[in-house]
NUVO-453898 format. One line per field, with one value per residue: z negated, x negated, y of N, C-alpha, C, O in turn; residue number from 1. Coordinates in nm, 4 decimals, m for minus. Layout:
REM NUVO-453898
n_Z = c(Z  ...) .
n_X = c(X  ...) .
n_Y = c(Y  ...) .
ca_Z = c(Z  ...) .
ca_X = c(X  ...) .
ca_Y = c(Y  ...) .
c_Z = c(Z  ...) .
c_X = c(X  ...) .
c_Y = c(Y  ...) .
o_Z = c(Z  ...) .
o_X = c(X  ...) .
o_Y = c(Y  ...) .
nr = c(NUM  ...) .
//
This chain:
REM NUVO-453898
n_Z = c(0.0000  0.0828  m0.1051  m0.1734  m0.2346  m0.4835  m0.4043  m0.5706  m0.7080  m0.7754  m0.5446  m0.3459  m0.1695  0.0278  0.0798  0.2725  0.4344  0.5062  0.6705  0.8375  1.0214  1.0905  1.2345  1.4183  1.5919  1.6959  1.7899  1.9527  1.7898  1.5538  1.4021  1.2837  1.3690  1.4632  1.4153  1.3051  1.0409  0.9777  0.9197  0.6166  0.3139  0.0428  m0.1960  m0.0420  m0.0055  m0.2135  m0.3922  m0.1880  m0.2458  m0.5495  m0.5525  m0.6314  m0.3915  m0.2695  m0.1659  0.0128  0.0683  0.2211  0.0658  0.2061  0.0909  0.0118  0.1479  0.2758  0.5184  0.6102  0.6198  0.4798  0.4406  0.2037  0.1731  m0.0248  0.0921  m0.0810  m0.0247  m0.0014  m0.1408  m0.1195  0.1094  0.2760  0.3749  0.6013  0.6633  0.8275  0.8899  0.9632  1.1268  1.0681  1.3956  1.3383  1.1386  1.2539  1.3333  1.0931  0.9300  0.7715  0.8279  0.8035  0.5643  0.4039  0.5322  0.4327  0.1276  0.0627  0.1914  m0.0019  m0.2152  m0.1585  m0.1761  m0.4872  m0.5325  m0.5145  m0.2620  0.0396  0.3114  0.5189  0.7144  1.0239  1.2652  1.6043  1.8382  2.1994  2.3994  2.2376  2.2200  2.0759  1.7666  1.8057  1.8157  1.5617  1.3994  1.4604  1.4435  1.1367  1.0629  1.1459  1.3310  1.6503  1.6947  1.8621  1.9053  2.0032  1.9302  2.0387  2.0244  1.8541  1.8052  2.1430  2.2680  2.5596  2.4877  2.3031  2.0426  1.8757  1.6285  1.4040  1.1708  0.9153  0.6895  0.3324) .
n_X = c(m0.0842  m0.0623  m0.1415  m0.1441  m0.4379  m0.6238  m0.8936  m1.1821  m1.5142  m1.6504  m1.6002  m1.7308  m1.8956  m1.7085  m1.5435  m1.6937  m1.7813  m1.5135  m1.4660  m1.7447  m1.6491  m1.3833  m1.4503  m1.6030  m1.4738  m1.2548  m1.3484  m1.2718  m1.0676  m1.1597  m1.3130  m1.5759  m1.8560  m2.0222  m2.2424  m2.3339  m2.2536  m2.3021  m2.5497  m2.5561  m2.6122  m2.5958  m2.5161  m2.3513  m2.1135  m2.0617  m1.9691  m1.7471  m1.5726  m1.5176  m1.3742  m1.1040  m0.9213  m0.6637  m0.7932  m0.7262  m0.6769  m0.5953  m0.5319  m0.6060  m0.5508  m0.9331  m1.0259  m1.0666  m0.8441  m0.7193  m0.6831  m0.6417  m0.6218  m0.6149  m0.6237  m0.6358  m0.6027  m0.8286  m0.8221  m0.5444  m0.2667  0.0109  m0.0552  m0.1417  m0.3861  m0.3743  m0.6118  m0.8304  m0.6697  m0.6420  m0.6397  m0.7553  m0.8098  m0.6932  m0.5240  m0.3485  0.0358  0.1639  0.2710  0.0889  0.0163  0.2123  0.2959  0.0817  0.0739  0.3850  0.2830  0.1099  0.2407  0.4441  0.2762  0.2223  0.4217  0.4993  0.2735  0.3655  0.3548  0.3979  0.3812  0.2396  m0.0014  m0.1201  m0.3940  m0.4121  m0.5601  m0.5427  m0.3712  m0.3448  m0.0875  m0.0130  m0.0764  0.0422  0.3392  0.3700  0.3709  0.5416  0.7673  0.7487  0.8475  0.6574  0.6098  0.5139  0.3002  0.1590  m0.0591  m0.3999  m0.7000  m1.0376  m1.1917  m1.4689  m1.6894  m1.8406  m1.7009  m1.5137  m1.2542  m0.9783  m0.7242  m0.4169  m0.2624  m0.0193  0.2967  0.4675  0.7171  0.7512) .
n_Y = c(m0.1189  0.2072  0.5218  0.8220  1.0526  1.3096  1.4244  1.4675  1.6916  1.3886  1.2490  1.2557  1.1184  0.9580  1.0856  1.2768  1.0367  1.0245  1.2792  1.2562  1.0883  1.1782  1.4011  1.2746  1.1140  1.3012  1.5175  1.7666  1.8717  2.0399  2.2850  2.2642  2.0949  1.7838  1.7765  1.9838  1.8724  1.6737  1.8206  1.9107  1.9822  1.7133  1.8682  2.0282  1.9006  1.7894  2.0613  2.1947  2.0184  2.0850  2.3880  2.4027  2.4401  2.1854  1.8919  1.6415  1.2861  0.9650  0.6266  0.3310  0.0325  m0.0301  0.2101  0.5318  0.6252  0.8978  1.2404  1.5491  1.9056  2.1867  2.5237  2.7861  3.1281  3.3918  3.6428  3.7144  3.5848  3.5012  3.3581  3.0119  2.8260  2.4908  2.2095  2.0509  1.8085  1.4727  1.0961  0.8045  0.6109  0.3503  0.3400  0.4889  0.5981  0.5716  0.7203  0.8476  1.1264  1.2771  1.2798  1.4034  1.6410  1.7312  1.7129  1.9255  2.1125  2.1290  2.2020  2.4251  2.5866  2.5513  2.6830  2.9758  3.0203  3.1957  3.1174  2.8978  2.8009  2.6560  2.5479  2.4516  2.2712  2.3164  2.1425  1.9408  1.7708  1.5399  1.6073  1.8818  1.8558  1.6833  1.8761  2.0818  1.9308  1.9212  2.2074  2.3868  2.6749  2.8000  3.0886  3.2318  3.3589  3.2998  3.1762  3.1035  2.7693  2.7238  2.9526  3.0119  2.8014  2.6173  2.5930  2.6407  2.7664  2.7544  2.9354  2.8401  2.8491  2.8591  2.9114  2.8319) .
ca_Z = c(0.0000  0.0941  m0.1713  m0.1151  m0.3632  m0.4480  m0.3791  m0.6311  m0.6784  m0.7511  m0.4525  m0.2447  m0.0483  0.0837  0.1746  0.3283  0.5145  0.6395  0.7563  0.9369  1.0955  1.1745  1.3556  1.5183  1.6468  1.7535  1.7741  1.9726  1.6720  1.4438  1.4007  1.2315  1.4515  1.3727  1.3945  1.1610  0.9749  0.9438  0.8637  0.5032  0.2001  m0.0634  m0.2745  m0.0406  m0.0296  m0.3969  m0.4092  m0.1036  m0.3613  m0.6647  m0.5245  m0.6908  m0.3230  m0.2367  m0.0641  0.0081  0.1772  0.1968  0.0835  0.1768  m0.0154  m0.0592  0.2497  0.3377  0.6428  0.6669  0.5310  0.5457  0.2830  0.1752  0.1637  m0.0733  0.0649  m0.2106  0.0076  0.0510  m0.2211  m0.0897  0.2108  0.2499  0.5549  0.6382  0.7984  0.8190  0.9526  1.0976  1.0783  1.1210  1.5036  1.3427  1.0721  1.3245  1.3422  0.9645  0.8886  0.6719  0.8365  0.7817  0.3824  0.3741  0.5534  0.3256  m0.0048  0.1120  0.1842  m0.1311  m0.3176  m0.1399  m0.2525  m0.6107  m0.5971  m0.5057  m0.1518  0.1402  0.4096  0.5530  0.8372  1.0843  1.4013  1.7053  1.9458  2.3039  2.4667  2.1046  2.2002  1.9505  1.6269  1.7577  1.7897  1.4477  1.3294  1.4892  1.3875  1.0112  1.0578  1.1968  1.4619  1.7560  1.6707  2.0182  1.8297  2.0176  1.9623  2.0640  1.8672  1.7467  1.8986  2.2684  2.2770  2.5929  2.3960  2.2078  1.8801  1.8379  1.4936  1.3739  1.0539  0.8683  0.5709  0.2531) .
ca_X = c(0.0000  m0.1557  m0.1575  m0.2348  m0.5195  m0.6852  m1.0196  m1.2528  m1.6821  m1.7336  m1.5652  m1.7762  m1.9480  m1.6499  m1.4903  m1.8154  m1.7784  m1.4286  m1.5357  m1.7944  m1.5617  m1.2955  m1.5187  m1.6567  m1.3326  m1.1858  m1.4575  m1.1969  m0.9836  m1.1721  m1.3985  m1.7131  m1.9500  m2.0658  m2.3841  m2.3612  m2.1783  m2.4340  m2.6823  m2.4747  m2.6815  m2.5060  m2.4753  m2.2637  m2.0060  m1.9420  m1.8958  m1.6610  m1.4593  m1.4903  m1.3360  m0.9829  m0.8006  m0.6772  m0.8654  m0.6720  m0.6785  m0.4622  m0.6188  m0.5478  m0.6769  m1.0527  m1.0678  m0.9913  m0.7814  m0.6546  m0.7379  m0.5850  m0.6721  m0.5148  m0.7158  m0.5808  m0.6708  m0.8357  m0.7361  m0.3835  m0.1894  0.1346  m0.0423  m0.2181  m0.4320  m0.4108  m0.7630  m0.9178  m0.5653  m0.6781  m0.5899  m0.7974  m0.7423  m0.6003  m0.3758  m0.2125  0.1635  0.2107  0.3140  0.0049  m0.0262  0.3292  0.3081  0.0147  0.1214  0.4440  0.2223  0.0168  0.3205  0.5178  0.1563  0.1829  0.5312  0.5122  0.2065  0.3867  0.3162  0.5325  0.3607  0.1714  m0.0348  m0.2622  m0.3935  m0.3583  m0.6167  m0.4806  m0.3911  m0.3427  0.0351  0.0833  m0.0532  0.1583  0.4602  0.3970  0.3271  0.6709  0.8739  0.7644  0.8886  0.5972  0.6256  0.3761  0.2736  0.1036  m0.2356  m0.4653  m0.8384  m1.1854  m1.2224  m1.5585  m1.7990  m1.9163  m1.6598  m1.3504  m1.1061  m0.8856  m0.6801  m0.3292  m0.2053  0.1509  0.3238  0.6463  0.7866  0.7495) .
ca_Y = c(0.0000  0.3143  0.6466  0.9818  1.0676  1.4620  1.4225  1.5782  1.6474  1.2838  1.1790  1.3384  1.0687  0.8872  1.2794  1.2600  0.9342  1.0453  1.3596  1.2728  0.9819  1.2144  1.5079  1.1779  1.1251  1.4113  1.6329  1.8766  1.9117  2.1092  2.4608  2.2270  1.9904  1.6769  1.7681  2.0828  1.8579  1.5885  1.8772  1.9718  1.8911  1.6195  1.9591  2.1373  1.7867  1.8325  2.1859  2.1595  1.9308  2.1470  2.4765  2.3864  2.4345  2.0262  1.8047  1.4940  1.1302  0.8584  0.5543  0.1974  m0.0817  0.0318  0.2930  0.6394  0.6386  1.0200  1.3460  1.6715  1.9838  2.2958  2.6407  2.9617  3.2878  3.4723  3.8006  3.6668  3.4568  3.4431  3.2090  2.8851  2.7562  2.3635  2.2621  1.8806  1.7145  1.3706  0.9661  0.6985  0.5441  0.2207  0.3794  0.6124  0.5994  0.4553  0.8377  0.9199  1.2915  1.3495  1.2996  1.4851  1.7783  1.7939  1.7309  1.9935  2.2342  2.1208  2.2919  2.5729  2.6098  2.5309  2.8062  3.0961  3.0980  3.2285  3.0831  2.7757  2.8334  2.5722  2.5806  2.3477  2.2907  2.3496  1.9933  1.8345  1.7358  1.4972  1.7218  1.9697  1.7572  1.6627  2.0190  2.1664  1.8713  1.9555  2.3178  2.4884  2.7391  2.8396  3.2215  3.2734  3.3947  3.1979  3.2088  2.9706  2.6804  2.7959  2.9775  2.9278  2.7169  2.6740  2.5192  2.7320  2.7020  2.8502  2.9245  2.7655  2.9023  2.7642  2.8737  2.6609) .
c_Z = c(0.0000  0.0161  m0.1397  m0.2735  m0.3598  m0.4910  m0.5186  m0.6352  m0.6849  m0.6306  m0.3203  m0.1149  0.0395  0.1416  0.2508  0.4686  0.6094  0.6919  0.8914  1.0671  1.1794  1.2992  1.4650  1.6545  1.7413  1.7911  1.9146  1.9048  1.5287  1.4857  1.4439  1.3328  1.3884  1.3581  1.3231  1.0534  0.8902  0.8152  0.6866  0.4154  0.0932  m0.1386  m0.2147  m0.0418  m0.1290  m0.4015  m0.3201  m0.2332  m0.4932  m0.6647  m0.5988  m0.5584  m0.3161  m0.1595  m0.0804  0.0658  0.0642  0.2080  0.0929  0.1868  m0.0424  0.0509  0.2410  0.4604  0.6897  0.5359  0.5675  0.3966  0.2973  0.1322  0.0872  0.0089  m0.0375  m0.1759  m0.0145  m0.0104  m0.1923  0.0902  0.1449  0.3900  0.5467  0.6967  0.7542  0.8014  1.0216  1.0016  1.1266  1.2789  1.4596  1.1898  1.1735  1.3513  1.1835  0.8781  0.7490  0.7179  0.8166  0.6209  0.3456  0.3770  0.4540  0.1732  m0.0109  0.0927  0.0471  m0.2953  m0.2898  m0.2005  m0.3710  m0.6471  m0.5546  m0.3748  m0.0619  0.2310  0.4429  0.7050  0.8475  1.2043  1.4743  1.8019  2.0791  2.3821  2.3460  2.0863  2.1035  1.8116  1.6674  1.7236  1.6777  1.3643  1.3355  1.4514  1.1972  1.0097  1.0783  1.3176  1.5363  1.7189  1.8221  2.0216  1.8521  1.9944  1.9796  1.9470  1.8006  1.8844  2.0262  2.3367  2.3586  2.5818  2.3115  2.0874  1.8857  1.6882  1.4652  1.2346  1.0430  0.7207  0.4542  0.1718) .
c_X = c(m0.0884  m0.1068  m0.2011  m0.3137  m0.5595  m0.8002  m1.1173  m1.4412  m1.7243  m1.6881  m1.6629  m1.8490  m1.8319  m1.5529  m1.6095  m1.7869  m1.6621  m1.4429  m1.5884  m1.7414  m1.4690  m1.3522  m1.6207  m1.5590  m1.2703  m1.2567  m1.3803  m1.1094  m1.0336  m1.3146  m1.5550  m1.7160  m1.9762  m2.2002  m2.4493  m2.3140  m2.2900  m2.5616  m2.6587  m2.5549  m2.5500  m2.4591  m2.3452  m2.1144  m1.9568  m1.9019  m1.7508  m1.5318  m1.4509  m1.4153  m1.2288  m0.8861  m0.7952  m0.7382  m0.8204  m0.7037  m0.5897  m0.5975  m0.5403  m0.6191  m0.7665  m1.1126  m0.9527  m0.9405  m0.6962  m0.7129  m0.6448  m0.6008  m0.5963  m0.6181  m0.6220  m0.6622  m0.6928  m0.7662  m0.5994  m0.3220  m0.0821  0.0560  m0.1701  m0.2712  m0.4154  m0.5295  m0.7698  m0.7649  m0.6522  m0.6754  m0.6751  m0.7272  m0.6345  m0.5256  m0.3426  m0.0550  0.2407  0.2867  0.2202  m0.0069  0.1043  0.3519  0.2122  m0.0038  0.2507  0.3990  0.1810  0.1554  0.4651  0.4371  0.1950  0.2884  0.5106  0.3733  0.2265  0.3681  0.4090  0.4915  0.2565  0.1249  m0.1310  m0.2831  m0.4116  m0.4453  m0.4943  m0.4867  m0.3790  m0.2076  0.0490  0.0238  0.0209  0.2877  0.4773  0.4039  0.4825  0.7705  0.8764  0.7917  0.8067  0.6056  0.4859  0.4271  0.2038  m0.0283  m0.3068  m0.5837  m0.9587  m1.1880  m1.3287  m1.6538  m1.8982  m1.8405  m1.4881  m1.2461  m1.0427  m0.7533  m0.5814  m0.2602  m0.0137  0.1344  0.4601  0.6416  0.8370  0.9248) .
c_Y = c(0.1248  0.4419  0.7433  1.0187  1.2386  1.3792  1.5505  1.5547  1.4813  1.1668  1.2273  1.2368  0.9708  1.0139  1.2674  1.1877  0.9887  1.1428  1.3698  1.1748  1.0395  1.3352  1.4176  1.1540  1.1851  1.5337  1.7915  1.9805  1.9951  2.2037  2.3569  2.1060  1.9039  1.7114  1.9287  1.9782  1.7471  1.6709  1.8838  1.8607  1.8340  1.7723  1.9881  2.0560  1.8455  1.9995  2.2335  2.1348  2.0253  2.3057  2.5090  2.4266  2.2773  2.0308  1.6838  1.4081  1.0058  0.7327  0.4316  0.0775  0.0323  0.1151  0.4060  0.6346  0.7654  1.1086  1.4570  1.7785  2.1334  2.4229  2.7637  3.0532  3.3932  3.6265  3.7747  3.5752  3.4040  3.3337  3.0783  2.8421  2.6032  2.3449  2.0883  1.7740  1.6062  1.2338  0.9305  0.6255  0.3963  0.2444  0.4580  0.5351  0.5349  0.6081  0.9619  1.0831  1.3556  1.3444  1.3638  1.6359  1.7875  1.7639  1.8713  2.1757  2.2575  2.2117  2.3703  2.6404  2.6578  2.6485  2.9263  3.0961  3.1094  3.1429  3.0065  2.7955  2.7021  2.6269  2.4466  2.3697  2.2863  2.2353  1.8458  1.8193  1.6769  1.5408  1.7918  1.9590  1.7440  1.8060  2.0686  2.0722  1.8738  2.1161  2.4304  2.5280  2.7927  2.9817  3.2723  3.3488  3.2842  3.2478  3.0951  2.8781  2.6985  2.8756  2.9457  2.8557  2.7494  2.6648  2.6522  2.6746  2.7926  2.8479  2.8961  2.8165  2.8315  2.8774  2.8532  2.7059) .
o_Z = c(m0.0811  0.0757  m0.0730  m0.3863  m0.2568  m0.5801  m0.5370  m0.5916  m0.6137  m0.6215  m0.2025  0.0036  0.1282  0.2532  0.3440  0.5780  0.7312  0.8124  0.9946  1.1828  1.2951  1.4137  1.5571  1.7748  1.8496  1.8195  1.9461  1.9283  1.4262  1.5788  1.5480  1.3707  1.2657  1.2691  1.3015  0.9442  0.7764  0.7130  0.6240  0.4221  0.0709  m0.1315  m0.2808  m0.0702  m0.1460  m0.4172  m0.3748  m0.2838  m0.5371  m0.7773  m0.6439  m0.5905  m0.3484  m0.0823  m0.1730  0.1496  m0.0499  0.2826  0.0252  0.2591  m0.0898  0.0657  0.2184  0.5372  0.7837  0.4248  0.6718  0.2800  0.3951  0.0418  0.1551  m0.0047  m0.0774  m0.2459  m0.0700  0.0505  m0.2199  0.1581  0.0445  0.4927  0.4369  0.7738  0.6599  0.7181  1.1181  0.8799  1.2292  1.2800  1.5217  1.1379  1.1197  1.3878  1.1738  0.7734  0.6846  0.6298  0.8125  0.5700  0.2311  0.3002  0.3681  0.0893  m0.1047  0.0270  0.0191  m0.4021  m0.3846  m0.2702  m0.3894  m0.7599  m0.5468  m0.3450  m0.0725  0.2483  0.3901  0.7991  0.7568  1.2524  1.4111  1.8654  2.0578  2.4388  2.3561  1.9725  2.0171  1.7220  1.5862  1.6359  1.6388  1.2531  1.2312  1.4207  1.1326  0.9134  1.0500  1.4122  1.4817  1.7090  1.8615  2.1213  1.7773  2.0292  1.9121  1.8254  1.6784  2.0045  2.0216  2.4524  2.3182  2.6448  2.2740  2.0673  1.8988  1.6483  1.5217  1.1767  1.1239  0.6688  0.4446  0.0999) .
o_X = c(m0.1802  m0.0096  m0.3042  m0.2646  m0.5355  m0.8066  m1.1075  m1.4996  m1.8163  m1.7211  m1.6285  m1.8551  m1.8845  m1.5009  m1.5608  m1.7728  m1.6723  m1.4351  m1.5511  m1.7825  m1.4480  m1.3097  m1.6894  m1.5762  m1.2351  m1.2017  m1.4456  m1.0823  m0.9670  m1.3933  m1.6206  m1.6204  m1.9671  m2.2645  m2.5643  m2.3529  m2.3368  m2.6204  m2.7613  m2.5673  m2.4432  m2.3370  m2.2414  m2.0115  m1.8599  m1.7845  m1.6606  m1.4442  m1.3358  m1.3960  m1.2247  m0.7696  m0.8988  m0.7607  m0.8603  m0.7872  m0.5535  m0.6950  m0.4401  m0.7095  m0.7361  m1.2346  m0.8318  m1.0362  m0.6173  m0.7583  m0.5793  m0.5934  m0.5329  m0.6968  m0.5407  m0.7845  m0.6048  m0.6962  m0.5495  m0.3103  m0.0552  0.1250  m0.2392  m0.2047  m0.4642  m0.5731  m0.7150  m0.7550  m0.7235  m0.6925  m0.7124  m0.6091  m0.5378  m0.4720  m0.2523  m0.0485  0.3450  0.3497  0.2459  m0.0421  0.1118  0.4362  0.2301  m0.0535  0.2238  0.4845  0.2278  0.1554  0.5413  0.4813  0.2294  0.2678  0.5007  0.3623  0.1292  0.3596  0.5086  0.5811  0.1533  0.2038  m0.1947  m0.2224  m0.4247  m0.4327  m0.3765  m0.5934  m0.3938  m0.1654  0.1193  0.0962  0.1123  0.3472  0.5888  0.4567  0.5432  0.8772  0.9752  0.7274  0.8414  0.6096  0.3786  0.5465  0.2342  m0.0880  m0.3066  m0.5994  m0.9462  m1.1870  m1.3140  m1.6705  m2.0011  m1.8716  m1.3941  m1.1517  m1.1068  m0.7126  m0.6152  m0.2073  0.0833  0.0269  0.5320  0.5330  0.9597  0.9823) .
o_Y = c(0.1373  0.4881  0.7529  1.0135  1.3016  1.2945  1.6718  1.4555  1.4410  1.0486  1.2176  1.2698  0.9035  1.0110  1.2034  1.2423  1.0036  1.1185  1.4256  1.1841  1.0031  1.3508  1.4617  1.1734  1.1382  1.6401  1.8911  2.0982  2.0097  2.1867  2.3543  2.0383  1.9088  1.6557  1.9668  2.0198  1.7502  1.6356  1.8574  1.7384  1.8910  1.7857  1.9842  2.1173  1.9195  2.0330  2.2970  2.2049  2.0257  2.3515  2.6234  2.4500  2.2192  2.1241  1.6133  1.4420  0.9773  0.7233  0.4087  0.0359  0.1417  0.1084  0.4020  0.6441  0.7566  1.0813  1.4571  1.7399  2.1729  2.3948  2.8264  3.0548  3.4695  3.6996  3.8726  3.4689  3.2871  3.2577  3.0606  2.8286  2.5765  2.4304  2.0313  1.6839  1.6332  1.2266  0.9874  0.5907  0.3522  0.1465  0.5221  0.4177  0.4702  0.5932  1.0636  1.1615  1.4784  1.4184  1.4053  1.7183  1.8714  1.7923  1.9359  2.2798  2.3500  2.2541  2.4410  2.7397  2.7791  2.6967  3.0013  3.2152  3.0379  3.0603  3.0478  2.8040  2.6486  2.7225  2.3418  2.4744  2.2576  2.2116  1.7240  1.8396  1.7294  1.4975  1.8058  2.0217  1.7790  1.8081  2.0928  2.1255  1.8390  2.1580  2.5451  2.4494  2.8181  3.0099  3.3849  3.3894  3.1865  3.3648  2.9929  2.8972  2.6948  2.8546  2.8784  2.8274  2.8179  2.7123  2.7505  2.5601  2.9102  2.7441  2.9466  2.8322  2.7729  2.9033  2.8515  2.6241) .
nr = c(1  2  3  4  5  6  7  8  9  10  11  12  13  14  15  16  17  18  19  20  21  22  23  24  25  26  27  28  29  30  31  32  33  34  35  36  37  38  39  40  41  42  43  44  45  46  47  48  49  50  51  52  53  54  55  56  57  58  59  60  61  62  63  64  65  66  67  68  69  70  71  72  73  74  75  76  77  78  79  80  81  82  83  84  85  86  87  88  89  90  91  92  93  94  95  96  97  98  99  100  101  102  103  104  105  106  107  108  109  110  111  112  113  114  115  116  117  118  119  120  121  122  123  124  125  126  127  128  129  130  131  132  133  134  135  136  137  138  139  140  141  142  143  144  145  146  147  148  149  150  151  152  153  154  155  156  157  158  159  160) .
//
C-alpha cells in the first residue's frame, strides 16, 4: 500500500535518489539539470529538507515512487508555488500525483493561503490535464524553462 510521507533532513538521500531519478526522467519538466543537480553537495540535500516548506513522496513498500513539494513565498503569504511534480514510469496511473497535488493544496489552505500556483512545461499534455482537472487554470504567463533554454513554462493558478 503506498503512503504519502513529508520528507525531512534525515531523509535526504532517498529525496536525493528520487530527484535525481525524476530530472533523469523528464529532464523537460523542471527549471534544475541533472547535472547541476548531481553537482549539489550532501549539505545542500538536507537543508533543502529542513526549510519547513513540504517536501513529499509517496512511498510503496521500501521505495519512493513520486514526489511533489510545496514552496511559501516569504514576499507573498497568501500564495504557495508547487515545484518537483513527478511519478515513477512504473507507478504512473495509480493516482499518486493526484493525492499529492491535493495534500499539497489542502496545506496551502489550512495556511492561510489564497492561491496555488505551478507551471507546465509546453507539450506536457498529460501534467496539464492533471493540473486543470484539479482546478488549476492556464494564466497565459509563459516564460523559458531555465535559462538558454527553448522550452517554455506557463504558470496555472487555482484557488485553494
Amino acid at each position: 500500500m503506498a503512503t504519502i510521507e513529508r520528507l525531512g533532513p534525515d531523509d535526504w538521500q532517498e529525496f536525493r535518489e528520487i530527484r535525481l531519478r525524476a530530472l533523469a526522467d523528464a529532464p523537460t519538466a523542471f527549471g534544475m539539470t541533472l547535472s547541476d543537480a548531481e553537482g549539489q553537495a550532501d549539505e545542500a540535500w538536507k537543508a533543502r529538507l529542513d526549510q519547513g516548506d513540504p517536501i513529499l513522496a509517496v512511498r510503496d513498500e521500501d521505495r519512493l515512487v513520486a514526489m511533489g513539494a510545496g514552496w511559501h513565498l516569504p514576499e507573498d503569504p497568501d500564495r504557495m508555488m508547487v515545484w518537483g511534480m513527478w511519478t515513477a514510469p512504473e507507478a504512473r496511473g495509480h493516482g499518486h500525483a493526484r493525492a499529492l497535488l491535493g495534500w499539497l493544496v489542502e496545506h496551502a489552505r489550512t495556511r492561510g493561503a489564497t492561491t496555488v500556483e505551478l507551471h507546465v512545461t509546453d507539450g506536457n499534455d498529460t501534467a496539464r490535464r492533471l493540473y486543470e482537472q484539479q482546478g488549476f487554470v492556464p494564466t497565459g504567463e509563459w516564460t523559458p524553462l531555465r535559462e538558454g533554454s527553448d522550452l517554455r513554462i506557463e504558470l496555472l493558478r487555482r484557488h485553494p
